[in-house]
N, C-alpha and C positions, 0 to 999 in steps of 0.2 A: 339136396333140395327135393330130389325124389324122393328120400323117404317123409318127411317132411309133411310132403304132399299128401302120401299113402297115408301115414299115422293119424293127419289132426284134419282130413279129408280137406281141403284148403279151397277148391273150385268146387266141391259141394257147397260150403258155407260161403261161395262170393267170394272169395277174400285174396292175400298170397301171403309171402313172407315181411316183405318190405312194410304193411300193414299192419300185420301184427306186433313186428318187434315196435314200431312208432307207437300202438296202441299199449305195448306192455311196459315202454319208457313211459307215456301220460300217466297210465293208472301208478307206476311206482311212484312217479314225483308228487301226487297227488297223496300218500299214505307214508312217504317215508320220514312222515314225523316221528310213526312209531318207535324210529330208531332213536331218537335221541328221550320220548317221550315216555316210555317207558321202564327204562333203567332208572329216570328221574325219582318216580314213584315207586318201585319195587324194593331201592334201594333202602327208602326209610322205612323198610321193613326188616332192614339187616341183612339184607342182601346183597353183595358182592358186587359195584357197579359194573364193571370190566365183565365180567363171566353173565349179567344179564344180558349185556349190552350182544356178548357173542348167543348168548338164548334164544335173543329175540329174533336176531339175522338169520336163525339158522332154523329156528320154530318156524318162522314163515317162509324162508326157501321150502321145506320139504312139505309144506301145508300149498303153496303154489304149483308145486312140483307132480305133486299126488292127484291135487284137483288137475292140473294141465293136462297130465301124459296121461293118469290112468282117465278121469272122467272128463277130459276132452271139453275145459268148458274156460271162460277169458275171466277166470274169478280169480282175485290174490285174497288170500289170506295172508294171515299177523295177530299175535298176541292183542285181544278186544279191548279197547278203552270200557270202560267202566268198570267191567271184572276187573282188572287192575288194577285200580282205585278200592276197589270192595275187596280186593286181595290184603291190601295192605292197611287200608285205613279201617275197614271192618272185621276181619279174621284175626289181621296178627294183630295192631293196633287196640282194635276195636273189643276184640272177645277175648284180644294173650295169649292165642295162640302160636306156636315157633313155625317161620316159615317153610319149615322142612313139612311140617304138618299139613299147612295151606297147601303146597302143591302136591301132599297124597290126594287131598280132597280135589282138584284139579285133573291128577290123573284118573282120580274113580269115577268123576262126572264123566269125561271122556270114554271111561268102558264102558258108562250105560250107555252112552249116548251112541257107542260102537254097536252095542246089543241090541238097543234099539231100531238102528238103522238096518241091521243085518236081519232082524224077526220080521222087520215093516209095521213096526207100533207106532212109527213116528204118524203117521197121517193121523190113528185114530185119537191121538194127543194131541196133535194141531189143532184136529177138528174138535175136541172134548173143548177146550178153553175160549172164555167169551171173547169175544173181540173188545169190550171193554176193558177187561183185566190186560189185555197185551197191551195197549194203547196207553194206560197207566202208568204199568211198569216200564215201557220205552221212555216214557217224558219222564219218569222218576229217576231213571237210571241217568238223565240227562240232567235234572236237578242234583244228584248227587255230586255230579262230576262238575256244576256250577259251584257248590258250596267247595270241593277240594280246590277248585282250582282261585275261591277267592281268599281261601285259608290258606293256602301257599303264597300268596302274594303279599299277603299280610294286610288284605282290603277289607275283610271281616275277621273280628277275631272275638274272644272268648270275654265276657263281660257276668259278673258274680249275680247284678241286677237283673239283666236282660239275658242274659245266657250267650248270646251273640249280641256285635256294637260293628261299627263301623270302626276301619281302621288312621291311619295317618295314611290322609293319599298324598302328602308329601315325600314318603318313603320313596327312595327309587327305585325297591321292588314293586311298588304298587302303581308306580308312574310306565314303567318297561311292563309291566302286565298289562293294561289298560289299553298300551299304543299298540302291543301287539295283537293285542282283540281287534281295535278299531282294523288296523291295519289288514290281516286277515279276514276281517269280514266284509272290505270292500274289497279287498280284491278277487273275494270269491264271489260275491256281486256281478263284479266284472269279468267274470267266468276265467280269470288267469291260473293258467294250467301252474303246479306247486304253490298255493297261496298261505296253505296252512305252510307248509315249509320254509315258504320264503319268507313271514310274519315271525319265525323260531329264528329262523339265520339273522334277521335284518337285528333283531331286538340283543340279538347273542354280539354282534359285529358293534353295531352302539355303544352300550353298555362295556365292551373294551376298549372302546378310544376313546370312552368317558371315564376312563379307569376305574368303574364300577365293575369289571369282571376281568379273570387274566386266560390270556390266550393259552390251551394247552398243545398245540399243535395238531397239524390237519390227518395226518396216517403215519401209519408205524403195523408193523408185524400184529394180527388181532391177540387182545388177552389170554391168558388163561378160563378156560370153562371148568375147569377143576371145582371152586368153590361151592358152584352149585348143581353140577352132575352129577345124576344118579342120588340125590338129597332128600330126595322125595322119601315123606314118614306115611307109606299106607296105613300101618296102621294104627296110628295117632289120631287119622282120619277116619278110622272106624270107629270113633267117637261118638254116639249117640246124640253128644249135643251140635255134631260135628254134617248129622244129618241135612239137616234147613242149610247148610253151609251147601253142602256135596249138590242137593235140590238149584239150589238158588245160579250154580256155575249151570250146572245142567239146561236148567231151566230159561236160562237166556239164550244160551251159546243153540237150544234148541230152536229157538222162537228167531233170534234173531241170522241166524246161517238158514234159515226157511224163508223168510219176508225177504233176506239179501239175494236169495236164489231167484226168486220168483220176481223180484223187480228187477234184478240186471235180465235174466232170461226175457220178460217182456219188451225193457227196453231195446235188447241185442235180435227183437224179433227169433228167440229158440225156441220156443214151444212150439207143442205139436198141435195138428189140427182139433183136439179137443182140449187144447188151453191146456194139456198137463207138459210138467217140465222132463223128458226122456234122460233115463241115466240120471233120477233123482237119491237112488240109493248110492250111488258110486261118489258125488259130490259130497253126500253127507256121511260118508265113511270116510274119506278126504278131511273132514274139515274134525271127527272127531278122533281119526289117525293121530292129525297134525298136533291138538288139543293133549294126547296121551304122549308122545316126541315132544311136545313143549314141555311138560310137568317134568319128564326125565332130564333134559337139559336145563331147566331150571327157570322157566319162565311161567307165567298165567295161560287161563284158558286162552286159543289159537281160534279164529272165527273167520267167518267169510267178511270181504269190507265190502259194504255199498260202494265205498270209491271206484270201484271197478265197473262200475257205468260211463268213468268218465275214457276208461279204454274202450267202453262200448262204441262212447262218439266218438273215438276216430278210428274205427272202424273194425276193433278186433270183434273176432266172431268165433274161435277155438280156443283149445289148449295152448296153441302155442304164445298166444298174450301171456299167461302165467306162467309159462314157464322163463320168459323174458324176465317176468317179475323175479320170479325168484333167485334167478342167474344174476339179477342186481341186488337181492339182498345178500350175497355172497359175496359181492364183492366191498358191500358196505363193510364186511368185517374189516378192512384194513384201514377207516378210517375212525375209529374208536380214538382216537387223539383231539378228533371233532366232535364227535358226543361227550365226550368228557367234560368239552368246554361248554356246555350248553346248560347257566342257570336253569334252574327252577321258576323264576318269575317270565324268563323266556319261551317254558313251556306251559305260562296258566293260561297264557291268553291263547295258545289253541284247546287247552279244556275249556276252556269257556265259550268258545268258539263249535267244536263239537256236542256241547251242553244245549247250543240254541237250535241244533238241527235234530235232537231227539227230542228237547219239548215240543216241537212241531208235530206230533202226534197228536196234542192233549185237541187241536184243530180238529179234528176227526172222530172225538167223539159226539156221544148223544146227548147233548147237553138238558135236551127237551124231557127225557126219562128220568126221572131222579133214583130209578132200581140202576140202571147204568153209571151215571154221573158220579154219583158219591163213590160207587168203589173206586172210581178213574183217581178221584182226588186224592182219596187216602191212601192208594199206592203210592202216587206218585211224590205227596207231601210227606209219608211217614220216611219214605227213602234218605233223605238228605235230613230231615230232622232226628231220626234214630241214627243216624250215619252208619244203614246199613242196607243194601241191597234187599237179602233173603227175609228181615224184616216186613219189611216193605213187600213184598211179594204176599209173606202167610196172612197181614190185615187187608191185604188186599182180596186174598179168597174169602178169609173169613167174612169181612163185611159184604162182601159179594153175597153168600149163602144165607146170611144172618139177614139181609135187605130184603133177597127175590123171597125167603120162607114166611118173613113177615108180613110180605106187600102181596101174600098168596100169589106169587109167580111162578109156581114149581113147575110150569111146564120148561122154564128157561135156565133151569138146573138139570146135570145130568153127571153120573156116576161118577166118573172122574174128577170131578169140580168140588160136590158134596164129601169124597172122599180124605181129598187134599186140604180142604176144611178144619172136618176134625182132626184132622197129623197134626196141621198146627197150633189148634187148642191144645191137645192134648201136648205139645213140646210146651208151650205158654205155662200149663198149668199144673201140667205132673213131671216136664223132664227137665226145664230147666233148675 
């Protein structure tokens, strides 16, 4: 306990042990959909489910592990929903890419973002980009993950007239999606700690004693990670068209482990007297470590989760909340006998569900400026209608610069913004 004390300073921060660990069980039951929710997804990309499934466990142990002990802070990381989505349904799916391919581009994004954080570029990139462009891309990124998750369910599907139709919502994938949306979203309503979780189990347990799905049993010894260890193709990844891919991981996993930093640190009262977050490089080398450890084990980009506010409320205030976390995502390896069993239609209604809490961005724009508004929309619209993240990002700048240069707004352009511009006309018009 002494050390304990010494390490994660525990009566500087308020707090003790008995606190924290209650505070690192909330925040895991709160995120540990990712364990069955991700392998779901990564897998229709030809991926190994058994060896993501140990990926995922173990990309966010040592992404908890690294944020806890070295930067001292109550944040779990985990393989990010969207990027995940945009792994599979956009890169491999989407462009034909072979997933060994995807996760070099996963590990490259993670060494810039390593570079990045080690030079101290990140701040002057935060600051270079509008707050409307972030704002867009959040809800787009949330619209993407609405459209996979009503495509999986089989409640919108592909129609030769319309391009999309609505589905059979007599299907009982599409009825077990549906209940488990509603389900989940009241009960995160009613602030019940695991709700996404309990909405995946409840819809998984149903759906077997309606014999719409068969039990594979609860734990057993974890799978092999062979399949997809060490798989990573860096340089398939050094693909030129493979660029906007590499940007687009980068480019969230940057944006969104900064807004995760900065909202738990305020809500957990950690900033310092001049509102900045201390030990901001040590977090974000944590989270782009963990992101370069995931690609090699075989999973997606690795990110910091908002959920970790909810170990804020009950009272963790250190590292040692993550590192509780991650000492449970370790032990989730032994229960891959449960995630196995967990349809796909079990896992749309918490995409759909995490879909409604990132379009709650599109709130916070300027709706009253039309040099703002219109990029907000075309990021966020082009994302799920190209069914593609990094898409959606470069019309997003572009019509950003194309707007303020036309509407003579050039004081509210700046180097970085203008630059990232033309990358992507020119990938548009000369690389693809």
């Amino acid at each position: 306990m002494k050390f304990l004390e010494q390490h994660f300073k525990l009566s500087e921060h308020k707090t003790n042990v008995k606190t924290e660990v209650i505070a690192g069980i909330t925040t895991f039951l709160t995120m540990a959909y990712i364990i069955f929710v991700n392998p779901s997804i990564l897998s229709e990309a030809g991926m190994d489910y058994g060896a993501v499934f140990v990926a995922t466990c173990v990309a966010a142990a040592i992404g908890c592990l690294v944020m806890g002990i070295w930067a001292n802070y109550p944040i779990a990381q985990a393989p990010g929903m969207g990027l995940n989505a945009f792994f599979t349904y956009g890169v491999v799916l989407g462009m034909g890419y072979a997933w060994e391919a995807a996760l070099g581009a996963v590990f490259l994004s993670g060494f810039c973002f390593f570079l990045l954080s080690i030079f101290k570029i990140r701040e002057w990139i935060i600051n270079s980009i509008p707050l409307s462009l972030r704002l867009g891309i959040a809800a787009g990124i949330g619209l993407f993950l609405a459209m996979v998750a009503l495509k999986n369910a089989g409640i919108v599907v592909s129609n030769p007239a319309t391009y999309v139709a609505l589905g059979d919502l007599s299907e009982p994938s599409a009825i077990y999606a549906l209940v488990g949306f509603f389900v989940i979203t009241a009960l995160s309503y009613l602030n019940v700690t695991g709700a996404v979780m309990i909405g995946i189990l409840g819809v998984t347990v149903v759906a077997m004693v309606l014999g719409h799905n068969e039990y594979g049993g609860l734990m057993s010894m974890p799978p092999s990670i062979a399949p997809t260890l060490m798989q990573m193709d860096v340089m398939a990844a050094l693909d030129v068209a493979m660029l906007s891919v590499i940007f687009a991981f980068l480019f969230v996993d940057l944006f969104d482990t900064s807004g995760t930093l900065v909202g738990v640190a305020q809500r957990g009262k950690l900033l310092d007297k001049d509102g900045k977050l201390p030990r901001v490089g040590r977090a974000m080398m944590a989270d782009s470590t963990a992101s370069m450890a995931g690609a090699a084990l075989g999973t997606s980009t690795t990110t910091s989760y908002i959920e970790s506010t909810a170990g804020i409320a009950a009272g963790g205030r250190t590292g040692l909340t993550a590192v509780v976390v991650g000492v449970l995502f370790l032990l989730s390896l032994f229960f891959a006998p449960l995630a196995g069993s967990i349809p796909a239609y079990a896992t749309a209604g918490a995409l759909l569900y995490v879909a409604v809490l990132m379009a709650g961005s599109l709130a916070h724009a300027d709706w009253d400026d039309a040099t703002e508004a219109a990029p907000v929309l075309i990021a966020a619209l082009a994302m799920p209608l190209t069914f593609s993240i990094a898409e959606g990002i470069a019309l997003g700048f572009i019509s950003y610069v194309a707007i303020k240069t036309l509407s003579g707004r050039f004081k509210d352009l700046n180097i970085a913004v203008v630059l990232l511009a033309l990358l992507f006309v020119a990938k548009f018009f000369f690389l693809d």
